[in-house]
C-alpha positions in Angstrom: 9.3 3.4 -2.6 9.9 2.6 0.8 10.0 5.4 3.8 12.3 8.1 3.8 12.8 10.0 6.9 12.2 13.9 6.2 13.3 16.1 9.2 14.0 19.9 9.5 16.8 20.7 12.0 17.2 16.9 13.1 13.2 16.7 13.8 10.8 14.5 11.9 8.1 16.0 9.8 4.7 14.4 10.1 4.2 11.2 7.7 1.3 11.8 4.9 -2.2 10.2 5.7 -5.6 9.2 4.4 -8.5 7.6 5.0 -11.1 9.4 2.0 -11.9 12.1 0.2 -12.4 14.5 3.6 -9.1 13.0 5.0 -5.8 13.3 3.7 -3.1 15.2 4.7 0.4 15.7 3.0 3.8 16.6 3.6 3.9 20.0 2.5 5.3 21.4 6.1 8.4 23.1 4.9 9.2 26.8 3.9 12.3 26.6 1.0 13.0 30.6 2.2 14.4 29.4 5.6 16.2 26.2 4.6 19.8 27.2 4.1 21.1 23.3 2.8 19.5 20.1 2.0 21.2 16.5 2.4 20.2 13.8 1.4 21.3 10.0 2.4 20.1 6.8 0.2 18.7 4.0 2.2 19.6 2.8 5.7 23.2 3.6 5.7 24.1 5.5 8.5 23.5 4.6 12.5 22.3 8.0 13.4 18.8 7.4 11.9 16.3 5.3 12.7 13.2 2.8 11.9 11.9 6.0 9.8 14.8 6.1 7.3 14.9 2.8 6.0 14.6 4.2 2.5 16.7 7.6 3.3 16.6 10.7 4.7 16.0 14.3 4.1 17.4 16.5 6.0 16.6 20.8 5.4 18.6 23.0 7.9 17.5 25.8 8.7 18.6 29.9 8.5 21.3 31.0 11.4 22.5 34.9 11.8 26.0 33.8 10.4 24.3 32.9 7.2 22.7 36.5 7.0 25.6 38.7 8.9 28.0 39.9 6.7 32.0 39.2 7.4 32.8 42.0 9.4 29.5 43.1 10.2 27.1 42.7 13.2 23.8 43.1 11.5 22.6 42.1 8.5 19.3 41.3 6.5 17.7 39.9 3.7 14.5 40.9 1.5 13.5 39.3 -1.0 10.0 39.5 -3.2 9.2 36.8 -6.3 6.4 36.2 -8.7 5.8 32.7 -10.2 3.1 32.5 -13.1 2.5 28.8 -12.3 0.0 29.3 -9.8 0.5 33.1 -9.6 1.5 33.3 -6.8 3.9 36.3 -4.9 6.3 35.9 -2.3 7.3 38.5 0.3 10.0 37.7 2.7 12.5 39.2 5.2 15.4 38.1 7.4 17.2 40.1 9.9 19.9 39.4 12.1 22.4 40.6 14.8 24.8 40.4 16.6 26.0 41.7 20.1 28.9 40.2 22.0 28.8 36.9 22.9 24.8 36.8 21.4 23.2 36.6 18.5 20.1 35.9 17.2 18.0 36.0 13.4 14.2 36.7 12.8 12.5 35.7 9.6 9.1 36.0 8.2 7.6 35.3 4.8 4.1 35.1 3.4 3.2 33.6 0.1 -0.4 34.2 -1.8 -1.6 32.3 -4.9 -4.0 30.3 -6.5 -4.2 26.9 -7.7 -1.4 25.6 -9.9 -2.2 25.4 -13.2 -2.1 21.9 -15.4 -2.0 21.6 -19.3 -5.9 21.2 -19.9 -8.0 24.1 -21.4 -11.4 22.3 -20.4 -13.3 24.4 -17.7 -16.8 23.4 -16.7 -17.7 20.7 -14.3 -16.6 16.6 -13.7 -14.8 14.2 -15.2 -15.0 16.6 -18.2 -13.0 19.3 -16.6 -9.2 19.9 -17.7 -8.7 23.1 -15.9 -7.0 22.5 -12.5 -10.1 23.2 -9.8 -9.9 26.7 -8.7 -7.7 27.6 -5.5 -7.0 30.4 -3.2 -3.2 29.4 -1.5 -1.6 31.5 1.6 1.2 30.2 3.4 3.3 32.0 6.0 6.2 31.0 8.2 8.4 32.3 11.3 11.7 31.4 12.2 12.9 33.1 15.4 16.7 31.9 16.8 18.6 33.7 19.8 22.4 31.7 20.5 24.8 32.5 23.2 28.4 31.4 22.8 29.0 31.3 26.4 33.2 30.0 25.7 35.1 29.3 23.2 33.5 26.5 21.1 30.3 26.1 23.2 27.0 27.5 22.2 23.3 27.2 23.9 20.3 28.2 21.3 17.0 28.7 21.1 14.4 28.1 18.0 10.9 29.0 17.2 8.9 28.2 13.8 5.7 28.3 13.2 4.4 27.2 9.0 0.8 27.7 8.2 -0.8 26.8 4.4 -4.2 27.8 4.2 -6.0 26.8 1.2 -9.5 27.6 0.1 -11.1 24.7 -3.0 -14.0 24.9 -5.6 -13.5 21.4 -6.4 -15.7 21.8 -9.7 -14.1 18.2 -10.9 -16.4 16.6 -7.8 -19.7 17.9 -9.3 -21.8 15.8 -11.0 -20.0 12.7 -9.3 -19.3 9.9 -7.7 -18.5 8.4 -11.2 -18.8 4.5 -12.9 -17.3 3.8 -15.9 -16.4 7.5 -16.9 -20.4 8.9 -15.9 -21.5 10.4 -13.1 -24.1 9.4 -11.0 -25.2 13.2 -10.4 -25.3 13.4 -6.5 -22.4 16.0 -6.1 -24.4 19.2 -7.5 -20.9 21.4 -5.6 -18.1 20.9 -3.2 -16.1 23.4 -1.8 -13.4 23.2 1.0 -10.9 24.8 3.0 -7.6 22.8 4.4 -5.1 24.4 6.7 -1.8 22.3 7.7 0.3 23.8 10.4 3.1 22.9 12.2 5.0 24.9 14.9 8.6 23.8 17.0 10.5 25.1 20.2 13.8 23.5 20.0 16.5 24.4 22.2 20.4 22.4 21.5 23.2 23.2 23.5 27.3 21.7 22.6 29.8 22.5 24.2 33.7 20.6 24.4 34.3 18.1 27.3 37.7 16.9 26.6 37.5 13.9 28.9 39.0 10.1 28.6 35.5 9.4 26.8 34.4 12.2 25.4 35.8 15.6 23.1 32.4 17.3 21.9 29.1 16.8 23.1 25.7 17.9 21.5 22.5 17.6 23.2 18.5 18.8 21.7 15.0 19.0 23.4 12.3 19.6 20.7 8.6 19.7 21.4 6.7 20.0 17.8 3.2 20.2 16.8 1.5 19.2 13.6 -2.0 19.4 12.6 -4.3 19.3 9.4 -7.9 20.6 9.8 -10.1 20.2 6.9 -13.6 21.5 6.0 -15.6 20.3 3.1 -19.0 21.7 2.5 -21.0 20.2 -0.5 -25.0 20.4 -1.8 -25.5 16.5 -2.2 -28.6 14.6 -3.9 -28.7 11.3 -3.2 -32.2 11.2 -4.9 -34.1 11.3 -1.5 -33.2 14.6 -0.1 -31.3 17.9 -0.9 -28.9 18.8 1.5 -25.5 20.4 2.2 -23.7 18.6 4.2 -20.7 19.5 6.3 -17.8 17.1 7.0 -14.7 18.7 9.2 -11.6 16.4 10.0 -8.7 17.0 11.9 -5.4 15.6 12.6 -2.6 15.9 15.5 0.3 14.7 15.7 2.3 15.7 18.7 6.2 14.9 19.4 8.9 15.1 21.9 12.5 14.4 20.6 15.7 14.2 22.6 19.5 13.8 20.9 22.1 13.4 22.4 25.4 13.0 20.6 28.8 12.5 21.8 32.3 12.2 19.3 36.0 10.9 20.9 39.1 11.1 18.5 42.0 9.2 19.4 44.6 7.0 17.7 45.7 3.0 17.8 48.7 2.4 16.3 48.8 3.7 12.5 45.5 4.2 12.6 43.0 7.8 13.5 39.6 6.8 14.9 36.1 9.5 15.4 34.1 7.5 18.0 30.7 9.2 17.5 27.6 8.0 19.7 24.3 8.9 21.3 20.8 8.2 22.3 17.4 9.6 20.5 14.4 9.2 22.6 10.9 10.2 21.2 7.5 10.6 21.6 4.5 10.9 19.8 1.0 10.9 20.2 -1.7 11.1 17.3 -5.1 12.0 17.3 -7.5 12.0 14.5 -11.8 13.1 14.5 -14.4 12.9 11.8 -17.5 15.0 12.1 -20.4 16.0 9.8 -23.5 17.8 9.8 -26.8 18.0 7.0 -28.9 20.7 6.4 -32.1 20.5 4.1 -31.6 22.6 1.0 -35.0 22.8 -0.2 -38.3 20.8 0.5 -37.8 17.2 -1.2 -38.1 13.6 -0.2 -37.2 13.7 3.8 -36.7 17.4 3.8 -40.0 18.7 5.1 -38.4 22.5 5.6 -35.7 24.2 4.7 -32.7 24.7 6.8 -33.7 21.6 9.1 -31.4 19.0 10.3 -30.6 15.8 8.1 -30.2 13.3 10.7 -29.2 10.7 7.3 -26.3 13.2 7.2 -25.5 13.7 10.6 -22.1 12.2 11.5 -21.1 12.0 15.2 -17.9 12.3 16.3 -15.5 9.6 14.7 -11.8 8.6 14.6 -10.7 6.3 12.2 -7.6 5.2 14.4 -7.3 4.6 18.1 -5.4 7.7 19.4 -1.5 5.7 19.9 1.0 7.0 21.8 4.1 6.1 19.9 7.2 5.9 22.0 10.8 4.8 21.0 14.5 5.3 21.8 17.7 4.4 20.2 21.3 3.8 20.5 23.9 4.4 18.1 28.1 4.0 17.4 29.7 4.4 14.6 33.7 4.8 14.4 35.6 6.3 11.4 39.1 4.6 11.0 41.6 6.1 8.6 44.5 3.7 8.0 47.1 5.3 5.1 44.5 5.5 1.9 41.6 3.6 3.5 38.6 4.5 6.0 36.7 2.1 7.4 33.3 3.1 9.1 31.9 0.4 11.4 28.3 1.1 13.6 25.6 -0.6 15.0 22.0 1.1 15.9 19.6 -0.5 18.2 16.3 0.5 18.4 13.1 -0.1 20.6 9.7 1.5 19.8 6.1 0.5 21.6 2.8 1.8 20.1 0.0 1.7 22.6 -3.5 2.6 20.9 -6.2 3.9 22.9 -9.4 2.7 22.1 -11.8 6.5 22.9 -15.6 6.3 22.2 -15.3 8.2 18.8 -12.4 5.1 17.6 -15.0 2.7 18.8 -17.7 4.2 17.0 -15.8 3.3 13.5 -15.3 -0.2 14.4 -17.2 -3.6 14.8 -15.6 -5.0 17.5 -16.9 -8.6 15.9 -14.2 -7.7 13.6 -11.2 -10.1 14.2 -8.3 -8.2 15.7 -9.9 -4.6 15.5 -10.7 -4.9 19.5 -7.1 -5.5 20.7 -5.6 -2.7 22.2 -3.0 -4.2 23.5 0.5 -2.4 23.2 2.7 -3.6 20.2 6.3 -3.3 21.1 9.3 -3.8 18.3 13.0 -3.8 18.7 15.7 -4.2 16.3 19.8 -4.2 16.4 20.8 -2.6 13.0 24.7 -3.1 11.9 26.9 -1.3 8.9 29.7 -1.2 7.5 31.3 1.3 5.0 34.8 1.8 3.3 36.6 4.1 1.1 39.8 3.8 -0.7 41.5 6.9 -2.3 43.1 6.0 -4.9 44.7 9.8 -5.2 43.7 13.4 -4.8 41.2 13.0 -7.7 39.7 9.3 -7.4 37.7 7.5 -4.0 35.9 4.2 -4.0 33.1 3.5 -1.7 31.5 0.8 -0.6 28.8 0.2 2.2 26.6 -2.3 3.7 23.0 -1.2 6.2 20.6 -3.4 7.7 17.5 -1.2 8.1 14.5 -1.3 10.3 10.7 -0.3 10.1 8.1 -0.6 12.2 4.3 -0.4 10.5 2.4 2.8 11.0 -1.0 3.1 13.3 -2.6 4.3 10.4 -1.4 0.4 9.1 -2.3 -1.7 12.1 -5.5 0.3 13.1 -7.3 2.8 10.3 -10.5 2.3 8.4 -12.5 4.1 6.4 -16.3 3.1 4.4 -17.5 4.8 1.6 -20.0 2.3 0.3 -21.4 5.5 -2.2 -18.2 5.8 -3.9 -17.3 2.3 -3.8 -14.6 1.6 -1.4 -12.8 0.8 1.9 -10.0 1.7 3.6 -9.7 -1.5 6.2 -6.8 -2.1 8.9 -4.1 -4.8 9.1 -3.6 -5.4 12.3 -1.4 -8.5 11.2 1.4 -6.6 9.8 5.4 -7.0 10.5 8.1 -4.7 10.8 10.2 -4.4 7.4 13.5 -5.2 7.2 16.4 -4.5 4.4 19.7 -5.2 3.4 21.6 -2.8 1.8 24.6 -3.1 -0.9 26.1 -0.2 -2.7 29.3 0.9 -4.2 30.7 3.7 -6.5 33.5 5.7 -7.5 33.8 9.4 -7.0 35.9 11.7 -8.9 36.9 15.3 -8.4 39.3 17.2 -10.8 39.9 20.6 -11.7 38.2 19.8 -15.5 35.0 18.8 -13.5 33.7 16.2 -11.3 31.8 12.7 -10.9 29.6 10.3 -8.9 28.7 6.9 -9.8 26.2 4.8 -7.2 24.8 1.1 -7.9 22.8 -0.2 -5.2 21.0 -3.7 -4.4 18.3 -3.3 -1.5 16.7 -7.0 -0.2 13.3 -6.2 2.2 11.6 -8.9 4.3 8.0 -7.7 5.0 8.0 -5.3 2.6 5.2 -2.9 3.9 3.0 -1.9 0.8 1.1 1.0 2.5 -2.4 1.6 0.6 -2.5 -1.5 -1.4 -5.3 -3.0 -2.8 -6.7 -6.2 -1.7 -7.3 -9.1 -4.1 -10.4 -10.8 -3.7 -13.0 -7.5 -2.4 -15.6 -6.9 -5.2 -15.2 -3.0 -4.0 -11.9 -1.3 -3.8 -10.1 -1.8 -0.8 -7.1 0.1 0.3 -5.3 -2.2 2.8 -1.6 -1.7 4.2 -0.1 -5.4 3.4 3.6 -7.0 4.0 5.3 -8.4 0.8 7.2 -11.1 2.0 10.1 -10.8 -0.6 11.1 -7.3 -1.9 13.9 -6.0 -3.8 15.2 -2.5 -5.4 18.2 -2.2 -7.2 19.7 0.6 -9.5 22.1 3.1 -10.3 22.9 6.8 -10.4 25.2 8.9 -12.1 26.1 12.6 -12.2 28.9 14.3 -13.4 30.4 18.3 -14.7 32.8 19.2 -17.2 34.2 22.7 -16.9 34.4 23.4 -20.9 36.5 26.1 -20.4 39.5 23.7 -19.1 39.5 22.5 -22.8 39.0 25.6 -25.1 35.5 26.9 -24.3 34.8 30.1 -23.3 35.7 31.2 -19.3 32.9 29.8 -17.3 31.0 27.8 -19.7 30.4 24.3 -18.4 28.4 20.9 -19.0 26.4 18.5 -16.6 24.2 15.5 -16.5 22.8 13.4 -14.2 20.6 9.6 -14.4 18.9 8.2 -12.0 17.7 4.6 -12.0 15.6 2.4 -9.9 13.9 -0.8 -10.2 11.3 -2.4 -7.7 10.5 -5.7 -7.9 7.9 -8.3 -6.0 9.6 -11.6 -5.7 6.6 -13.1 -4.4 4.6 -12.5 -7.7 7.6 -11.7 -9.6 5.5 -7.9 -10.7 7.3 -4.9 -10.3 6.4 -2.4 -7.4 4.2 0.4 -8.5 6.1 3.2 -6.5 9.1 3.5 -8.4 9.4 6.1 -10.8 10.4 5.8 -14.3 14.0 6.1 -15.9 15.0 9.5 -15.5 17.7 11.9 -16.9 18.7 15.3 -16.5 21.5 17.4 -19.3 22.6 20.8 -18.6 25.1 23.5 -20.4 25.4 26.6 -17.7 27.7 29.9 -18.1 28.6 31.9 -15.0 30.4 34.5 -14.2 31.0 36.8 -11.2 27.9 39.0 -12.1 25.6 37.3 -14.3 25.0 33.5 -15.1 22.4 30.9 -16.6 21.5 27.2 -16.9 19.5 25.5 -19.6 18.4 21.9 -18.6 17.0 19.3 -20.3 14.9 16.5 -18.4 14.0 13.1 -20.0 11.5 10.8 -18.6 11.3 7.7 -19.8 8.0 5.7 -20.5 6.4 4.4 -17.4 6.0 0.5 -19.0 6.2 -1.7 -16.0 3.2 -1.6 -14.2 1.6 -4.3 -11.8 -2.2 -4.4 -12.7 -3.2 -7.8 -10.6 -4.7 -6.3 -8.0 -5.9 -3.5 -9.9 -9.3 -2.6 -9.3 -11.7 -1.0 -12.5 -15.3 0.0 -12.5 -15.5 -2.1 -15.9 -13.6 -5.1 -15.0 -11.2 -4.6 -18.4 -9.5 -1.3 -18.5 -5.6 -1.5 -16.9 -3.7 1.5 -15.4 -2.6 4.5 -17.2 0.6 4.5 -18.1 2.3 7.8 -18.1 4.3 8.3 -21.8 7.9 9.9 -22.1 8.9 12.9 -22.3 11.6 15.6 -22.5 11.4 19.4 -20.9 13.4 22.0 -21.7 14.1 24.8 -18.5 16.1 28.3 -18.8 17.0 29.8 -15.7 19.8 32.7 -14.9 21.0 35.5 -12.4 22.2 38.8 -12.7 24.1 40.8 -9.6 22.5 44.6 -10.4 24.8 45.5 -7.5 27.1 43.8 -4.7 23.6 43.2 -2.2 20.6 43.1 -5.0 20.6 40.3 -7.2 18.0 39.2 -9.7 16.9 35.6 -10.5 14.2 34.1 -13.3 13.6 31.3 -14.8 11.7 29.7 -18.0 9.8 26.8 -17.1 8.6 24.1 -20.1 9.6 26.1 -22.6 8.6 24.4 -25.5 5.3 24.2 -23.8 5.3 19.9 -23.3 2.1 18.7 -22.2 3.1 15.1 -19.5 2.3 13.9 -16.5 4.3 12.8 -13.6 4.0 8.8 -12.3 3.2 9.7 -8.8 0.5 11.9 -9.8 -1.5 9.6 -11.4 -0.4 6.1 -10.5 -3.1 4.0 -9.9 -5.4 6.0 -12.2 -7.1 4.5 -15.4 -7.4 5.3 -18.9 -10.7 7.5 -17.6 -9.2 9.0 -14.5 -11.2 7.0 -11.6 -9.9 3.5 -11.6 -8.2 2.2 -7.9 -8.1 5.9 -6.9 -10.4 7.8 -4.6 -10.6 11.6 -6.2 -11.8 10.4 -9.8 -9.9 13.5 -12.6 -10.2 13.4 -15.9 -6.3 12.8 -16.8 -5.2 16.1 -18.5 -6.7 18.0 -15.4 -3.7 15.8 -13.6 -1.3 17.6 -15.9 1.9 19.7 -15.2 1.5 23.3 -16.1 2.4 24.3 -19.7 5.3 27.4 -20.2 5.6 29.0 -16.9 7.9 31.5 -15.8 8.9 33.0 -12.3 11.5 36.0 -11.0 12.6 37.0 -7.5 14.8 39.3 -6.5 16.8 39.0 -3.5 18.4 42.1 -1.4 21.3 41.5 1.4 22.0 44.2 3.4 
């Protein structure tokens, strides 16, 4: 799929990377037990986000004292302790708030400890032979600190503080015995262990406040500063048949951001029809760092190892960055203007955005590169702009029944990562090279549906039709390497189209017992490369979920049922195999039955659990083993034998939560 934009309070969490085994970080920088909503928005369609959300945007927002103060109260608080058997783990967490005149202001901390989630394989031992997920220590803890001061009526200045820390210690016991050809291992991995802790902490301060000018009504303005960083330590005894060594290999990467919004909304009227003028400005910053370092000590006295605990100099790694450090800056503007007209709203806006990327080439880049290389030794600054229209409608037929249509342009400028990062790994057999050639992406968007909302239930059907120029195909393999190469490349023609559909019946509104109600939801997407006419590897499969709940004031439950469909369209030209025959593992069908429920013991303590897999279905998701082979090592870079790669089998977790 193409990018989606993932923010928390209206800033940007740090895009996934890699570059190799020692070297990939993730997007696991959110706490669920601060996030108070989620939205989410499909594909390009609104002005207020940029080159980032071309495929959407996730948006969590975070906790605020009114959502832990009680009506009528000035303090209030929440505990709350869980236990899931997945990776048995336990949650602690409180949330206390106040309230003193015009102030008021919320702490929060939680702290989760586990171990490594489990998958369906009961194989221990060591390699491609191993089912059992590789063992895990897991803590993660987070602070959320907000003070507010609603200095008049209707205007507020606040400040936020976070800080989220994961910290996770790895026997990777699949590794030994590695790297693997053709499902046997070569033996040089004898153990690897590591240890990989992702942070990411925010000072955000947002003040609005009404105006009531010719131009303006309301006016909101944020300053965040956020940093995000992923250090990584991997210590392993390796014996490449001339020496015995353990070798150390640290990485670490920054990424560093300013973010200023500004946003401004005017209502007025023309004639018969209400307008909202709403417009703004984002301007941001970010600048990136990545390093690569290593270290070899002699093991025992073998080949070049003359003593023990000596350097390695054949394992010494100086300091390296497999990016030139960019500084990434951009800034935006946006209008949109809601006009309602009698049973129609029209939503024009335009976005226009402007971002340069200006690499800097330091001596530990430089020592990564060839500068014989053709186009690896420009540093010049890349600069992009783009003026993004849309256009949406609705039409309510009555009280029960809207129609919707929209159209987006969208906008995406290639990563630094993209343009500049390589990688070698000649041992395990591949290369992670730079494309310093690629264009921005571009897309057109087309959707319409019908939404329904009735006191028997409720319903949502979506079709969309997405066009991309210069498709960006991050982490693609080259054609035409004898080694695996992982090479960021445009795809000139692109499309994605689908539909969705959810709905709810309230049962009881036709005979069924008070509270008893039905829902369902599909999902479907389909990628295709109109170059090649294959279909794009990154969509998931046909998906479905049915549900029949019961609640009532005290006590309630859901059972869901999720069906996957067959993952059959795969495209394997490019796909790379150690044997030169075998094609991409297909991930088979499958349907999961989950039991969750409540119960209030008392007006503040409530009790929640759930049964996971209950019938105890052995699957795998597509985007856990896409580009995997029938042996687990095939075009990836972490070789698993494919039922270690498994979702857990019956799980079950409970929490309960206590408001004060």
């Amino acid at each position: 799929m193409t990018a989606i934009l993932t923010q928390v309070d209206g800033v940007e969490v740090p895009d996934s990377f890699f570059t190799g085994p020692y070297a990939q970080t993730h997007r696991n920088y959110v706490d669920p037990e601060i996030v108070k909503r989620v939205e989410i928005l499909r594909g390009p369609a609104s002005a207020l986000y940029g080159s980032s959300a071309i495929g959407g945007v996730v948006s969590y927002y975070t906790l605020d004292p009114d959502d832990i103060i009680k009506p009528g109260k000035d303090v209030g608080a929440r505990l709350k302790t869980g236990y899931s058997s997945a990776d048995e783990s336990w949650l602690n967490s409180a949330t206390v708030a106040g309230r003193q005149g015009e102030f008021d202001g919320l702490l929060h901390v939680s702290q989760r400890n586990g171990h490594e989630t489990e998958s369906y394989g009961e194989t221990g031992g060591t390699g491609l032979s191993r089912t059992e997920a590789n063992p895990e220590d897991a803590r993660s803890t987070n602070v959320l600190a907000k003070l507010g001061w609603n200095y008049t009526d209707g205007s507020r200045l606040a400040l936020a503080y976070e800080k989220y820390k994961d910290d996770r210690d790895s026997n990777l016991k699949s590794a030994v015995g590695g790297p693997f050809t053709n499902g046997s291992g070569l033996g040089m991995y004898q153990s690897r262990e590591g240890n990989d802790t992702i942070t990411r902490e925010r000072f955000g301060v947002e003040n609005s406040f009404a105006v009531d000018s010719l131009l303006v009504d309301n006016l909101k303005w944020s300053l965040n500063y956020q940093t995000a960083k992923t250090d990584q330590n991997t210590r392993e005894r390796y014996f490449p048949f001339s020496r015995d060594v353990i070798r150390d290999r640290d990485t670490h990467y920054q990424e560093k951001q300013w973010v200023f919004d500004a946003q401004l909304d005017k209502a007025f009227s023309i004639a018969s029809t209400d307008h909202v003028l709403t417009y703004g400005t984002t301007v941001k910053q970010q600048k990136v760092t990545g390093l690569r370092s290593g270290s070899g000590t002699c093991a025992r006295v073998f080949g070049s190892c003359r003593v023990v605990g000596a350097d390695s100099p054949s394992d010494r790694l100086a300091a390296t960055s497999d990016f030139p450090d960019p500084t990434i800056t951009s800034y935006a503007l946006f209008a949109q203007d809601q006009i309602s007209w009698n049973d129609w709203t029209f939503m024009p806006g335009v976005r226009y955005d402007h971002t340069t990327l200006d690499p800097k080439f330091t001596p530990e880049f430089l020592r990564s590169v060839s500068l014989a290389d053709p186009g690896q030794g420009n540093d010049e600054t890349r600069t992009w702009h783009r003026l993004s229209p849309k256009f949406g409608v609705t039409y309510a037929f009555s009280d029960a029944y809207t129609w919707y249509g929209q159209y987006a342009e969208g906008f995406r400028t290639p990563s630094a990562k993209s343009l500049y990062g390589r990688f070698e790994n000649p041992t395990a057999g591949y290369v992670v090279e730079p494309n310093p050639n690629l264009e921005p992406e571009t897309s057109k968007s087309y959707e319409t549906g019908l939404r329904g909302r009735f006191e028997a239930g409720s319903f949502d059907i979506a079709v969309f039709y997405n066009k991309y120029r210069d498709f960006i195909n991050e982490d693609a393999i080259t054609p035409g390497y004898s080694e695996l190469t992982f090479q960021s490349n445009n795809i000139k023609h692109a499309t994605m189209k689908g539909a969705e559909f959810k709905g709810r019946i309230n049962l009881d509104s036709i005979g069924a017992p008070n509270g008893l109600y039905s829902q369902a939801s599909v999902a479907y997407v389909q990628g295709r490369n109109n170059d090649t006419g294959e279909p794009i590897n990154s969509v998931n499969p046909l998906t479905g979920v049915i549900g029949l709940g019961y609640d009532q004031n005290d006590y309630g439950g859901l059972l869901s049922w999720t069906l996957v469909k067959r993952k059959n369209r795969v495209d394997d030209s490019n796909f790379h195999t150690p044997d030169g025959t075998s094609s991409q593992f297909k991930t088979p069908g499958y349907g999961i039955l989950d039991l969750s429920g409540y119960y209030k013991v008392s007006n503040d303590v409530t009790v929640n659990a759930g049964l996971y897999n209950l019938t105890d279905k052995k699957y795998w998701r597509w985007d856990d083993v896409r580009g995997y082979d029938g042996v687990g090592e095939a075009g990836v870079t972490a070789p698993a034998n494919l039922d270690r790669l498994t979702q857990p089998g019956r799980n079950f977790s409970v929490n309960v939560v206590w408001d004060i």
